[in-house]
Backbone as JSON Lines, residues from 0, in Angstrom:
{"i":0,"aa":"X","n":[197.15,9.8,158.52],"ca":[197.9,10.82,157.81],"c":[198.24,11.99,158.74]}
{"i":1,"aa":"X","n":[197.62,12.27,159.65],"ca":[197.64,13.78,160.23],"c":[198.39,13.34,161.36]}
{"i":2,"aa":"X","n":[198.37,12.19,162.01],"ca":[199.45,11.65,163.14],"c":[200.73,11.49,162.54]}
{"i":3,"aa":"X","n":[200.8,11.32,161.21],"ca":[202.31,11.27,160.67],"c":[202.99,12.79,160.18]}
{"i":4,"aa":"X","n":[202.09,13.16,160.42],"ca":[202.19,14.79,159.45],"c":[202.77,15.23,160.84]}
{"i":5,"aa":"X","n":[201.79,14.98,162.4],"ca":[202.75,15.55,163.72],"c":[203.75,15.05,164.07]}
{"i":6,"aa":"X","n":[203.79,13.96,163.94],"ca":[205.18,13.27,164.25],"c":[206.41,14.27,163.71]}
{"i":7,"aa":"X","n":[206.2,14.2,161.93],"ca":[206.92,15.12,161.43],"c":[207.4,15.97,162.6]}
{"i":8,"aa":"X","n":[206.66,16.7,162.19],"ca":[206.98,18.23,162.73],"c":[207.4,17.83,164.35]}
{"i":9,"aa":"X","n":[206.8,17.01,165.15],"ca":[207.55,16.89,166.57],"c":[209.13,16.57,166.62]}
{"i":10,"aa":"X","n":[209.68,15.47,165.08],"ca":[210.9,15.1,165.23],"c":[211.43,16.67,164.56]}
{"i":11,"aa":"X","n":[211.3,17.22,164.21],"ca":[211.66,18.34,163.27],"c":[211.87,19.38,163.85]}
{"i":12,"aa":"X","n":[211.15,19.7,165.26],"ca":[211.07,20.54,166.69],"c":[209.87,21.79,166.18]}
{"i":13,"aa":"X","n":[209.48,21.71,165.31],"ca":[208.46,22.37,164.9],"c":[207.34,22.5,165.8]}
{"i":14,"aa":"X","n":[206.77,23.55,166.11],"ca":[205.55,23.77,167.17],"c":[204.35,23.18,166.62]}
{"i":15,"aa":"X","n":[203.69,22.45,167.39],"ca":[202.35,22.47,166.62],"c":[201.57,22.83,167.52]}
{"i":16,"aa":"X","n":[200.09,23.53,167.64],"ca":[199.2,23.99,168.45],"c":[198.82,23.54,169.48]}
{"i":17,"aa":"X","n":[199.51,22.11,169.77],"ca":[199.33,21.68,171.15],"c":[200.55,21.84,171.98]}
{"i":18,"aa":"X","n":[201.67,22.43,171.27],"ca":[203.14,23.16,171.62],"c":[202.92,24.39,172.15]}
{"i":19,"aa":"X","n":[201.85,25.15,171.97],"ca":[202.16,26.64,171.62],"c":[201.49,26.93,172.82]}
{"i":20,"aa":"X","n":[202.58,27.82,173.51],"ca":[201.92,28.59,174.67],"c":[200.71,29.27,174.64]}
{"i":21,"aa":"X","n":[199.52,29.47,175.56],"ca":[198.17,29.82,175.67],"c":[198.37,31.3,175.33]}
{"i":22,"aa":"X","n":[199.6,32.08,175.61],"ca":[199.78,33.8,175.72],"c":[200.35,33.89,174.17]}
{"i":23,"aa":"X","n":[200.96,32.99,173.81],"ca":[202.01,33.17,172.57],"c":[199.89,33.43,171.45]}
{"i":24,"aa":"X","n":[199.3,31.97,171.85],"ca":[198.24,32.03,170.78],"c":[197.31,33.27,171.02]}
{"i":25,"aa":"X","n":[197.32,33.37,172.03],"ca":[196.35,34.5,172.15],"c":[196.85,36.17,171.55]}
{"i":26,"aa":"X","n":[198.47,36.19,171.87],"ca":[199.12,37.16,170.96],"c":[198.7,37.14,169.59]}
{"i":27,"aa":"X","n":[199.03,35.99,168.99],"ca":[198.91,35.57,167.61],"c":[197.09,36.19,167.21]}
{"i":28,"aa":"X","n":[196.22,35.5,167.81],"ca":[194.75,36.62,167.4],"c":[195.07,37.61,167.43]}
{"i":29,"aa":"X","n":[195.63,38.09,168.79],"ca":[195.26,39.91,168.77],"c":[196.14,40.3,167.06]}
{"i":30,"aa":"X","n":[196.91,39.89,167.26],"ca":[197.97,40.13,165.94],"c":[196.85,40.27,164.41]}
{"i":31,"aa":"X","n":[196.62,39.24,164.22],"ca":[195.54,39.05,163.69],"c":[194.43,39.59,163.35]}
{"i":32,"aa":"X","n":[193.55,40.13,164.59],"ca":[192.25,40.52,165.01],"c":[193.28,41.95,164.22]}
{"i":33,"aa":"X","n":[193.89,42.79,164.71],"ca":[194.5,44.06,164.49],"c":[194.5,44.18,163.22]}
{"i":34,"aa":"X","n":[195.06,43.18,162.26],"ca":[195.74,43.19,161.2],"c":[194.71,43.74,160.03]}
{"i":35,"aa":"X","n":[193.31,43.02,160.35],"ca":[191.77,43.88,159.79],"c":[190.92,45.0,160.67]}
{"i":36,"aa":"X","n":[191.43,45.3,161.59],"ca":[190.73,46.03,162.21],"c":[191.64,47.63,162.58]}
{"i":37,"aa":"X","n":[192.17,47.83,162.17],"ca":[193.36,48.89,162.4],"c":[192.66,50.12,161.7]}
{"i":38,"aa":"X","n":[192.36,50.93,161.6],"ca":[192.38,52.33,160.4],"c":[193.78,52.95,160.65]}
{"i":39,"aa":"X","n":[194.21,52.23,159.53],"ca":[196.54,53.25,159.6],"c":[196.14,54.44,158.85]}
{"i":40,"aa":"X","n":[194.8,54.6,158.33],"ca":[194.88,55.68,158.18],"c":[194.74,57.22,158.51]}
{"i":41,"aa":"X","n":[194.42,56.33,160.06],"ca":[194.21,57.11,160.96],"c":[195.46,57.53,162.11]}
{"i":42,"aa":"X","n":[196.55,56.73,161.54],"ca":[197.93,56.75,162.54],"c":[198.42,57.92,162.75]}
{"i":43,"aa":"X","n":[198.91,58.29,163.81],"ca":[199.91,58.93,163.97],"c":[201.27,58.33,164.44]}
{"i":44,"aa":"X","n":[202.12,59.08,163.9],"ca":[203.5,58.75,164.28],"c":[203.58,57.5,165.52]}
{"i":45,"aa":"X","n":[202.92,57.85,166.69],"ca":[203.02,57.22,167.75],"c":[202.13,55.91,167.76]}
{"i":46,"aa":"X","n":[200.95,56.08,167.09],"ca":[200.41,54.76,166.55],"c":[201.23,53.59,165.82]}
{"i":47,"aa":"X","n":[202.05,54.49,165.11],"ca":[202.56,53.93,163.87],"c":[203.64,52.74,164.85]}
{"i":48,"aa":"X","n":[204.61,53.65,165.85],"ca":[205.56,53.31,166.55],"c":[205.11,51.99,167.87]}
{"i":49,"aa":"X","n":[203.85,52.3,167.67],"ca":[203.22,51.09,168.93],"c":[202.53,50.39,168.29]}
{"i":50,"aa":"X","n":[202.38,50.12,166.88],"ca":[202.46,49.12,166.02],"c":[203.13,48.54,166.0]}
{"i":51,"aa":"X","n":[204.68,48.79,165.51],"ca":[205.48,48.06,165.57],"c":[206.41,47.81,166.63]}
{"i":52,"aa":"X","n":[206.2,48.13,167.66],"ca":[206.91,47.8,169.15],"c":[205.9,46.54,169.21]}
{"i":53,"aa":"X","n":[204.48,46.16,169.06],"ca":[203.58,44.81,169.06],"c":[204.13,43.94,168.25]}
{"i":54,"aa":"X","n":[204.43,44.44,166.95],"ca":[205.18,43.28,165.83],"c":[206.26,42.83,166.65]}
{"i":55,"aa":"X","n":[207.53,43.65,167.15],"ca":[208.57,43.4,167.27],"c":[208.8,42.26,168.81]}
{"i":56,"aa":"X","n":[207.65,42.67,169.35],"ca":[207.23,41.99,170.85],"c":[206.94,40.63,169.92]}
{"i":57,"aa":"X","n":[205.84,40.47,169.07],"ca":[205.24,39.5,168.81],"c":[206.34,38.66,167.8]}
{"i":58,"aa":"X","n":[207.35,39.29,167.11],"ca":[208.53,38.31,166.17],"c":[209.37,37.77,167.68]}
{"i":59,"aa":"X","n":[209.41,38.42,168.02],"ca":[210.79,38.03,169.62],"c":[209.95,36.89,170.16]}
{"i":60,"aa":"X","n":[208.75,36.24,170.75],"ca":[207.93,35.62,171.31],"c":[207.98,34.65,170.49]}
{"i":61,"aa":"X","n":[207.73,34.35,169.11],"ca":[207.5,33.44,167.96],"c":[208.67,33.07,167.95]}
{"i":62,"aa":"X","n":[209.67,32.87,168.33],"ca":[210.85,32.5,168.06],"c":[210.82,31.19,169.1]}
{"i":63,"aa":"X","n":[210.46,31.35,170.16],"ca":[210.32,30.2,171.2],"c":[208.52,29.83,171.28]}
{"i":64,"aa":"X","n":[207.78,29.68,171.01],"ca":[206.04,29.75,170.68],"c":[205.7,28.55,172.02]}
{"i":65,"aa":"X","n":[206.86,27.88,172.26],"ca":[205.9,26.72,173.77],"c":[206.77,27.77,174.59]}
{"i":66,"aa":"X","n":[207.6,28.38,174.51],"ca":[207.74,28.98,176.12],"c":[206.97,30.0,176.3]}
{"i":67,"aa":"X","n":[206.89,30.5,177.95],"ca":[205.7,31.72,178.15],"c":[206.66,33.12,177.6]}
{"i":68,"aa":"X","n":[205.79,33.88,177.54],"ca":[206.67,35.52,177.23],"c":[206.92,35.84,178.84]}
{"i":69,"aa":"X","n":[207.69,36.74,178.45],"ca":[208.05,37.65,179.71],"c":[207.1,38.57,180.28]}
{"i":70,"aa":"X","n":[207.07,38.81,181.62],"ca":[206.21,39.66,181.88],"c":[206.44,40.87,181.1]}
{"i":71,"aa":"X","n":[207.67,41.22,181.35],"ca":[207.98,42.36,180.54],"c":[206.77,42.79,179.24]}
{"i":72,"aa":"X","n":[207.31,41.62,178.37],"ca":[206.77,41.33,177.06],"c":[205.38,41.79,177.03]}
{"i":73,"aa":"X","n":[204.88,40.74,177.99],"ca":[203.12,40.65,178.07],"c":[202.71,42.52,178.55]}
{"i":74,"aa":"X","n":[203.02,42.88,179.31],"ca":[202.86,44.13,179.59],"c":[203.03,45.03,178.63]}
{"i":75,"aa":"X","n":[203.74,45.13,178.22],"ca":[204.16,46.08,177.19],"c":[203.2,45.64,175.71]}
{"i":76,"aa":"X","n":[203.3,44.68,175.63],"ca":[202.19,44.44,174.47],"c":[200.52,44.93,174.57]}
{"i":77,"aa":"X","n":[200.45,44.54,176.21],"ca":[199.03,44.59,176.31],"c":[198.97,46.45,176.3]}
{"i":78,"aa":"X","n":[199.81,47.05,176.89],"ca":[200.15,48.54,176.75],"c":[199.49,48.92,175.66]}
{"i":79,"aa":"X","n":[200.5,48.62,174.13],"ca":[200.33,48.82,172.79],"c":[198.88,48.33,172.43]}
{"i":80,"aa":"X","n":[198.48,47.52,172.84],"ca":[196.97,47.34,172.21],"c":[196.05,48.58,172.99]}
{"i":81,"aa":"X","n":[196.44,48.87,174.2],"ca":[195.59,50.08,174.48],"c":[195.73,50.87,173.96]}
{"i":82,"aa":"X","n":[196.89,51.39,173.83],"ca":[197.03,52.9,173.21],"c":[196.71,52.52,171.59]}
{"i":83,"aa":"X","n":[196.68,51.65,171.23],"ca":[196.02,51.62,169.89],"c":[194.51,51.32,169.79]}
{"i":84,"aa":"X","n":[193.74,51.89,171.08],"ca":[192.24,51.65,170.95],"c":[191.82,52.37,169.86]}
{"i":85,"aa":"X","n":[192.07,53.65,170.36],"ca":[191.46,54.82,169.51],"c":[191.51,54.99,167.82]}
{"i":86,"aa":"X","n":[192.41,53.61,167.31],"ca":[192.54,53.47,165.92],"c":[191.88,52.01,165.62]}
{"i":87,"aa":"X","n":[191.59,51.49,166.56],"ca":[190.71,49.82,166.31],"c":[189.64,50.15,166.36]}
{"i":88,"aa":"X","n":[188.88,49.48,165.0],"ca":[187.34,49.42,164.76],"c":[187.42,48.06,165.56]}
{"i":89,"aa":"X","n":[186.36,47.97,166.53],"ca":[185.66,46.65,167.21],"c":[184.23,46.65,167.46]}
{"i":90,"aa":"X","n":[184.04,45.86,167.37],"ca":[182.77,45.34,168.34],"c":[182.25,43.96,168.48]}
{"i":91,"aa":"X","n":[183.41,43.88,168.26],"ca":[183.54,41.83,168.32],"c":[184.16,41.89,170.19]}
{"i":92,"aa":"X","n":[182.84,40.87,170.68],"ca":[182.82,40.51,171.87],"c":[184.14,39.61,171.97]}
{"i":93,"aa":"X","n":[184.86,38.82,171.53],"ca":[185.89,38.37,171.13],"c":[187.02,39.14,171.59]}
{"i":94,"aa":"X","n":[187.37,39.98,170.72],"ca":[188.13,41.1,171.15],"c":[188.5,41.59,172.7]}
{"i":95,"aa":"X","n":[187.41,41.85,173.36],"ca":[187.68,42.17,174.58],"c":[187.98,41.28,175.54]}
{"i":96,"aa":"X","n":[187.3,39.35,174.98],"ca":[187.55,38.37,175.66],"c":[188.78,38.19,175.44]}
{"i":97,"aa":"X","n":[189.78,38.48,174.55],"ca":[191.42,38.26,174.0],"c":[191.73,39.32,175.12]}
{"i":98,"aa":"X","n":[191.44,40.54,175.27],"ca":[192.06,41.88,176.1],"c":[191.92,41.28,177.86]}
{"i":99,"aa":"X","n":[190.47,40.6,177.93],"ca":[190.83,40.44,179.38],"c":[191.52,39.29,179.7]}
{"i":100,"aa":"X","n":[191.52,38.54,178.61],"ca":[192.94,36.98,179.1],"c":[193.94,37.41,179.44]}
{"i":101,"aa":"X","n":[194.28,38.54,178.52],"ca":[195.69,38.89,178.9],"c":[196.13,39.77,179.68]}
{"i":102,"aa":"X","n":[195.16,40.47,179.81],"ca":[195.37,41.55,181.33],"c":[195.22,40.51,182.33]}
{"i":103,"aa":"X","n":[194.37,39.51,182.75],"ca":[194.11,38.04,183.62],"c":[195.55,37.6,183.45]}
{"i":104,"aa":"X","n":[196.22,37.15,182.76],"ca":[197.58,36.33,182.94],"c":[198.36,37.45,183.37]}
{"i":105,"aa":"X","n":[198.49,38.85,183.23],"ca":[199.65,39.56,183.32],"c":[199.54,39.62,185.17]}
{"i":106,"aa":"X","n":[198.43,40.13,185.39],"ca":[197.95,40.0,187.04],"c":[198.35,38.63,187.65]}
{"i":107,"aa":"X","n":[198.12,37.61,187.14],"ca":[198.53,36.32,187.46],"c":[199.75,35.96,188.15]}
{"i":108,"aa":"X","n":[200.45,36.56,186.19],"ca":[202.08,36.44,186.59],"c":[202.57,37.17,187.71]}
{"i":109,"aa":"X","n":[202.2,38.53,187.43],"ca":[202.8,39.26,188.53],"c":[202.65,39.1,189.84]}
{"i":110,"aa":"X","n":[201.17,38.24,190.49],"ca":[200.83,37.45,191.58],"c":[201.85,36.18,191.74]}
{"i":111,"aa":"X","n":[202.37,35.57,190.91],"ca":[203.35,34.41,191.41],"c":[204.71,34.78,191.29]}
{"i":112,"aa":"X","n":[205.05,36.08,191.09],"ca":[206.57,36.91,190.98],"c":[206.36,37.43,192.48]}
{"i":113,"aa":"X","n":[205.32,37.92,192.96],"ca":[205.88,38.55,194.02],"c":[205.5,37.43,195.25]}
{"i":114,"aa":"X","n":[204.94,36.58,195.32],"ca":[204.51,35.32,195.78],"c":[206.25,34.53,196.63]}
């Protein structure tokens, strides 16, 4: 049943999790991880605005989910999760293992751009 269920979705062009880029999924947690862990009630304007510069990074990315993001992208996202420390409740070891993958790939990338 579940090999016909991928098939589906492979003839259909539908992503399935063995489609999906390693940066796209790891976006998708932080997305996630944020989505319960945020105090908006603690936003300011500029919180508010690097909230949704992450959404808008993270809808643009989901649109292609097997290709990689742009450095651009990745940078600027990983940006927005910093400056939104000071409003994230954490202490999920997790969390910081999602923060250093992606600071790790952004260094990466930028090592085989100037390469």
């Amino acid at each position: 049943m579940e090999e016909q269920i991928l098939d589906e979705q492979i003839a259909q062009n539908i992503p399935t999790a063995s489609h999906v880029h390693e940066i796209v999924q790891l976006m998708t947690n932080f997305i996630n991880y944020l989505s319960v862990s945020l105090y908006e009630s603690a936003f300011t304007k500029n919180h508010q605005d690097s909230y949704t510069t992450l959404h808008s990074i993270y809808d643009s990315v989901c649109l292609t989910p097997c290709m990689p993001p742009s450095l651009i992208d990745c940078e600027q996202f990983y940006q927005n999760i910093v400056y939104l420390v000071n409003v994230t409740y954490t202490d999920d070891p997790d969390y910081y293992t999602l923060k250093r993958s992606l600071r790790k790939y952004i260094i990466d990338l930028k090592y085989k751009i100037t390469k």
